[in-house]
MARDO-293690 format. One record per residue (C-alpha): residue number from 1; x, y, z. Coordinates in pm, whole numbers, plus 50000, padded with zeros to 5 digits. Each point is the difference from the previous one (the first is absolute). Layout:
N
PT gudren    px    py    pz
PT    NUM     X     Y     Z
...
END
This chain:
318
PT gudren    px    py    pz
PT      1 38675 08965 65462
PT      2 49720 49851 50137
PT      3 49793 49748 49762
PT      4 49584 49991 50065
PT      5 49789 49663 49960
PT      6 49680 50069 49968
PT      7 49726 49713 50117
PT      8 49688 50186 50041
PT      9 49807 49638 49980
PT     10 50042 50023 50355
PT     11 49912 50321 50031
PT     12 49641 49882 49840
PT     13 49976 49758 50287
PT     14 50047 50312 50222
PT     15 49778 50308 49935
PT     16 49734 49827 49833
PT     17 49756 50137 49711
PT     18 49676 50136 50012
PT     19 49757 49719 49903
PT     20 50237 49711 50086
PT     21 50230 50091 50326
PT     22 50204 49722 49978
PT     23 50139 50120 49644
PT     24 50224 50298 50113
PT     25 50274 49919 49816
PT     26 49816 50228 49744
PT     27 49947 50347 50193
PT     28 50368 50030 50036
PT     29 50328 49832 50131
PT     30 50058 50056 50379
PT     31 50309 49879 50116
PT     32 50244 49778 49821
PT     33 50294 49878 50159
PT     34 50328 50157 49969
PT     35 50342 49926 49863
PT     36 50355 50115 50139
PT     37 50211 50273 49858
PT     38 50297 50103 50009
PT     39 50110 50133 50342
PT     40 50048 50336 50050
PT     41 50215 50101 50309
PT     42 49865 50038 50341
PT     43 50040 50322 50205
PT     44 50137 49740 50255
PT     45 50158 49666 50059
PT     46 49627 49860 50083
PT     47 49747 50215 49852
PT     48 49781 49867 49694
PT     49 50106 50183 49639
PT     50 49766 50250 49881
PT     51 49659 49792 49872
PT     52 49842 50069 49633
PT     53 49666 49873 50134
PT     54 49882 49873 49663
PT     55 49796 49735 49946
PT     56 49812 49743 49785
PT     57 49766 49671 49815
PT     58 49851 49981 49986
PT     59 49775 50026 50084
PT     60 50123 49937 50105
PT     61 50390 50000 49939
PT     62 50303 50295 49936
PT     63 50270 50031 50226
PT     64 50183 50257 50140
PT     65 50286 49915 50212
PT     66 50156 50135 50323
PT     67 50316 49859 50171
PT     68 50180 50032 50277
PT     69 50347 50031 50102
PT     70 50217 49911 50291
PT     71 50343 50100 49890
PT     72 50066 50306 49768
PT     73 50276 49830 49824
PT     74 50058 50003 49597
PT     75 49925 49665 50001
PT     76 49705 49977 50116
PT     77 49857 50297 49813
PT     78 50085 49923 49683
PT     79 49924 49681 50042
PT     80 49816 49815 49704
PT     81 49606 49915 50072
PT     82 49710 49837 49822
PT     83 49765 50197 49765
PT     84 49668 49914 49915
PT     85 49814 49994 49665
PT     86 49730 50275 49933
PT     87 49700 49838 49957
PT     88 49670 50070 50031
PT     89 49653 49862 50016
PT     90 49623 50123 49994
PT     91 49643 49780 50068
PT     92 49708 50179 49912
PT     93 49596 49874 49916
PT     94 49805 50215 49759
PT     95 49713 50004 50263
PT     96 49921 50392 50072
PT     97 49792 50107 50272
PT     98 49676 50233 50055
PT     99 50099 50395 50010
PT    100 50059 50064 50343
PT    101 50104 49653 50131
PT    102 50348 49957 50169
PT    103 50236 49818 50220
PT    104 50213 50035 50306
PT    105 50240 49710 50097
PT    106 50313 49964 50267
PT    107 50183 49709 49972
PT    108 50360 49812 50097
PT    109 50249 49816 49793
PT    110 50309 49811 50057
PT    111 50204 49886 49772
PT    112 50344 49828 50006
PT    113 50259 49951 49784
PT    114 50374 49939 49985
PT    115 50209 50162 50285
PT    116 49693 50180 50154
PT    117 49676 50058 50068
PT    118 49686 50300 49979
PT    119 49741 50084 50179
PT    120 49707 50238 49852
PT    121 49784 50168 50243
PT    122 49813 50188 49899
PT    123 49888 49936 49726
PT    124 49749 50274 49905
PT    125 49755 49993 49733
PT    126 49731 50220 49861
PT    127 49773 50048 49669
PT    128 49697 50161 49848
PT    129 49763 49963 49674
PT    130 49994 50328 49818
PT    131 49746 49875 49805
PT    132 49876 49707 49870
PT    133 50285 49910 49799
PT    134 50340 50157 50161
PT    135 50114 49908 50351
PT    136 50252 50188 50150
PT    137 50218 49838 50285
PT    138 50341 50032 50189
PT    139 50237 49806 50218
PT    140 50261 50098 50308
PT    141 50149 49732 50149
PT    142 50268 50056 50305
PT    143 50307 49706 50010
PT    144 50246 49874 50283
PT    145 50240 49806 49867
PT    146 50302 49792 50084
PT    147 50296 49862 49784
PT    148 50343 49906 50109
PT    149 49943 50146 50312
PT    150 49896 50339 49908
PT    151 49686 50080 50133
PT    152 49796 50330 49750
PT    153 49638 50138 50030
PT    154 49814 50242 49799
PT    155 49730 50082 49759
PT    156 50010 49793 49717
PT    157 49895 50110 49654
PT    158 49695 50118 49927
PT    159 49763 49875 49683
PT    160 49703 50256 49878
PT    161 49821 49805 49746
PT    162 49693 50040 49766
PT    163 49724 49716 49834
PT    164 49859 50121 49730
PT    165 49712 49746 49862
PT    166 49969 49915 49613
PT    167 49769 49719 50033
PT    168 49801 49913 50286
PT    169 49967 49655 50018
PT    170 49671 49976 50197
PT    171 49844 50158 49732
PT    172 50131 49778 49702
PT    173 49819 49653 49891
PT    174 50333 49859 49989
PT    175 50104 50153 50377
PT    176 50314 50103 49825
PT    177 50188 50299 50149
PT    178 50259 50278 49912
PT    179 50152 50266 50191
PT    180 50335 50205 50056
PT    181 50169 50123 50284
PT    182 50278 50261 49995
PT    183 50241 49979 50291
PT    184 50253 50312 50136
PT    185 50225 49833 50230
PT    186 50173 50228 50248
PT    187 50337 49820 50109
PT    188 50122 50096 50313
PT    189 50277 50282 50054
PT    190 50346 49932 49839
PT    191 49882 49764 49718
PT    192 50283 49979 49806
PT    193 49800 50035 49679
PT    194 49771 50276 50082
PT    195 49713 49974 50253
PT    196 49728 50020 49722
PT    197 49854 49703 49794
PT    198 49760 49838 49764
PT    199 49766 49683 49890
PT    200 49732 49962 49788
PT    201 49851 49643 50069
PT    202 49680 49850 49753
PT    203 49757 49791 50206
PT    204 49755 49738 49876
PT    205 49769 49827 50174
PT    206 49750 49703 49930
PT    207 49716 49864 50249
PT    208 49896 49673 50031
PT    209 49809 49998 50338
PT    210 50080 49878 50244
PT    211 50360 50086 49820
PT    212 50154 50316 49840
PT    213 50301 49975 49798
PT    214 50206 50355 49984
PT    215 50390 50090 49886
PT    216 50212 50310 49936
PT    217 50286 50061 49761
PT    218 50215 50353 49967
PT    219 50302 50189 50023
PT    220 50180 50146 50336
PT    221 50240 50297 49857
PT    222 50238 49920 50260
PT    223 50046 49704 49741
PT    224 49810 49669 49987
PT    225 49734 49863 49787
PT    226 49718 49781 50203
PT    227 49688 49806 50024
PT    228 49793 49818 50255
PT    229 49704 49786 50065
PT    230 49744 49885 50237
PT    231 49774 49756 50017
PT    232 49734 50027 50338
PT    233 49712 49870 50137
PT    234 49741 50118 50173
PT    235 49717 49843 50267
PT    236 49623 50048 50036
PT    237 50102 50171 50366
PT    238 50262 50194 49862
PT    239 50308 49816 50035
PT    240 50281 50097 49728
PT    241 50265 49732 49898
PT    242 50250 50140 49759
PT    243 50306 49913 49870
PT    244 50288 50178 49818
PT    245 50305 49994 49721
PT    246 50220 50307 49936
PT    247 50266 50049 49799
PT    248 50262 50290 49906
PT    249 50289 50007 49711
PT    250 50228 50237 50077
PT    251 50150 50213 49684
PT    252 50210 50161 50199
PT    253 50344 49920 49920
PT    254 50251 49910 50263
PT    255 50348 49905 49902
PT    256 50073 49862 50344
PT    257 49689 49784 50079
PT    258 50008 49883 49606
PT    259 50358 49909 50157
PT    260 49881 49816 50267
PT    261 49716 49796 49808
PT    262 49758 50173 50193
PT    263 49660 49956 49803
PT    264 49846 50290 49861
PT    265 49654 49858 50045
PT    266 49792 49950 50350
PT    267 49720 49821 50096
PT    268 49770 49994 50284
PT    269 49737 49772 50109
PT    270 49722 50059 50311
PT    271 49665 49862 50151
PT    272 49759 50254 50193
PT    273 49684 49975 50173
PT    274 49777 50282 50068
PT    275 49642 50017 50217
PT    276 49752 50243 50002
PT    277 49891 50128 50408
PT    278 49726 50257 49942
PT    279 50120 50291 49776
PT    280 50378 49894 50037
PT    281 50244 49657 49902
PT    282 50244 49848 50186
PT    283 50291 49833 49760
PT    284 50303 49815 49996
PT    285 50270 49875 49775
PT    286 50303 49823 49964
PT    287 50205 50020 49688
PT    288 50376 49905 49921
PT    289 50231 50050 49696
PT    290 50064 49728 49677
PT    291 50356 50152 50042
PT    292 50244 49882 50263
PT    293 50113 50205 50299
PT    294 50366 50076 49855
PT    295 49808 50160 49684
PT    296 49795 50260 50205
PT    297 49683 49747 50038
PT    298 49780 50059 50336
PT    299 49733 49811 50233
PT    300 49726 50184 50147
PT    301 49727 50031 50209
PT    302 49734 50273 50041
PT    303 49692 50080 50126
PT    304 49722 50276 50089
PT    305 49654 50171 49988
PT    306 49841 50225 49751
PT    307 49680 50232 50058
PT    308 49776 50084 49738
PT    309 49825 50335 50009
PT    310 49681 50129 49808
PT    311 50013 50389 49926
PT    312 49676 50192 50086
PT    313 49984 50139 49598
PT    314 50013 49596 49905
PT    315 49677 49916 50218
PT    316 49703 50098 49723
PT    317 49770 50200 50144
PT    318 49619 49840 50032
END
């Protein structure tokens, strides 16, 4: 049964939001590295067992695992193999954006971790402002991974997501904000729980300029609790400094990691820089796990563009 990690902080590095698109990690969790599975049996001596495709963390990062095969022999399919926690993690401002504002972004992310390697590209991004106070966006990222030798590509899950602002924080005397931003995460086919999950992540945010100060904390149903915080900078030319903590307590309970000694908590720490060229950013991140290797922990490294878009009905009309 295949075990998801979810690190969508990287995923925030990825996609990027639509007033700051460095901050992606919020519009949904593209990509997060995979963990093996049990093998299944190959239809032959060398082909690769059938792959799950699933995904995650987050952000971004859940895994999915596929492995491959070389002999067809008892052994070696029922052959013991790691799991991974479920955790999960969300990064959000409470920043909204003018009714008809949005966001396209492509980016790449690599991340390794213990016995493999995964590659994200694309990673495909897109979001609107319904109005002045709910943004709507979604994320499909595509992976090509590697672990023990088993090479597995696919689409990886897929994140719809809403922001729905309580207090606007350019309009406060304190520049205090609140918002809330239900995600639907669509795990790739043959998630062992079911393909269909939940979060509900807080933000807050506080401005200081040249500084903003913003976090998340919520609940993944696929089961772990979580909270986050950044801390970023920003330049009279536009240059965006930020950096990040996540972390994820899993409550899921898991007789053989508890076992093992495998911690049930997971934390993540990353640096990005974004600039603004004309209506679009260019950004960049690297990121690695508090946890070791051995307990699921990962090191990335992503990167990518975002274009911001003006509807016609958001231009008033002189």
């Amino acid at each position: 049964m295949t075990q998801r990690s979810l690190c969508v902080l990287f995923t925030l590095l990825l996609t990027g939001t639509f007033l700051h698109p460095h901050a992606a990690e919020a519009q949904g969790n593209s990509g997060r590295p995979k963990a093996p599975k049990a093998p299944q049996a190959p239809t032959s001596p060398t082909s690769p067992a059938p792959s799950t495709g699933s995904t995650s963390t987050t952000t971004t990062s859940t895994s999915t695992s596929v492995s491959t095969l070389t002999t067809t022999s008892a052994a070696d399919i029922l052959s013991p193999v790691t799991t991974f926690r479920q955790f999960g993690s969300w990064l959000d401002d409470a920043s909204p954006a003018i009714k008809g504002q949005g966001q396209m972004s492509i980016g790449m992310g690599h991340w390794r971790m213990s016995g493999g390697s995964q590659t994200n590209f694309p990673m495909l991004g897109a979001g609107v402002a319904v109005s002045d106070r709910v943004q709507m966006s979604a994320s499909v990222p595509f992976y090509h991974t590697s672990y023990g030798g088993t090479v597995a590509r696919g689409m990886d899950d897929v994140y719809l997501s809403a922001k729905v602002n309580l207090i606007d924080p350019t309009l406060t005397l304190s520049e205090f904000g609140l918002s809330v931003s239900p995600v639907v995460e669509v795990l790739s086919a043959g998630a062992a729980d079911g393909r269909v999950h939940f979060a509900l992540p807080v933000n807050m945010e506080i401005r200081r300029a040249p500084f903003r100060v913003y976090g998340s904390a919520g609940y993944f149903t696929r089961g772990s609790v979580f909270s986050g915080a950044a801390l970023e900078w920003s330049s009279a030319r536009g240059l965006m400094v930020t950096g990040v903590v996540t972390q994820s307590y899993s409550i899921k309970d898991d007789a053989t990691l508890d076992g093992l000694g495998v911690s049930p908590r997971r934390a993540d720490v990353a640096l990005s820089v974004a600039y603004p060229v004309r209506t679009a950013a260019v950004y960049g991140s690297v990121g690695r796990s508090l946890n070791s290797l051995d307990e699921g922990g990962t090191v990335s490294v992503n990167g990518g563009i975002a274009i911001s878009f003006t509807s016609v009905r958001a231009i008033p009309f002189r």
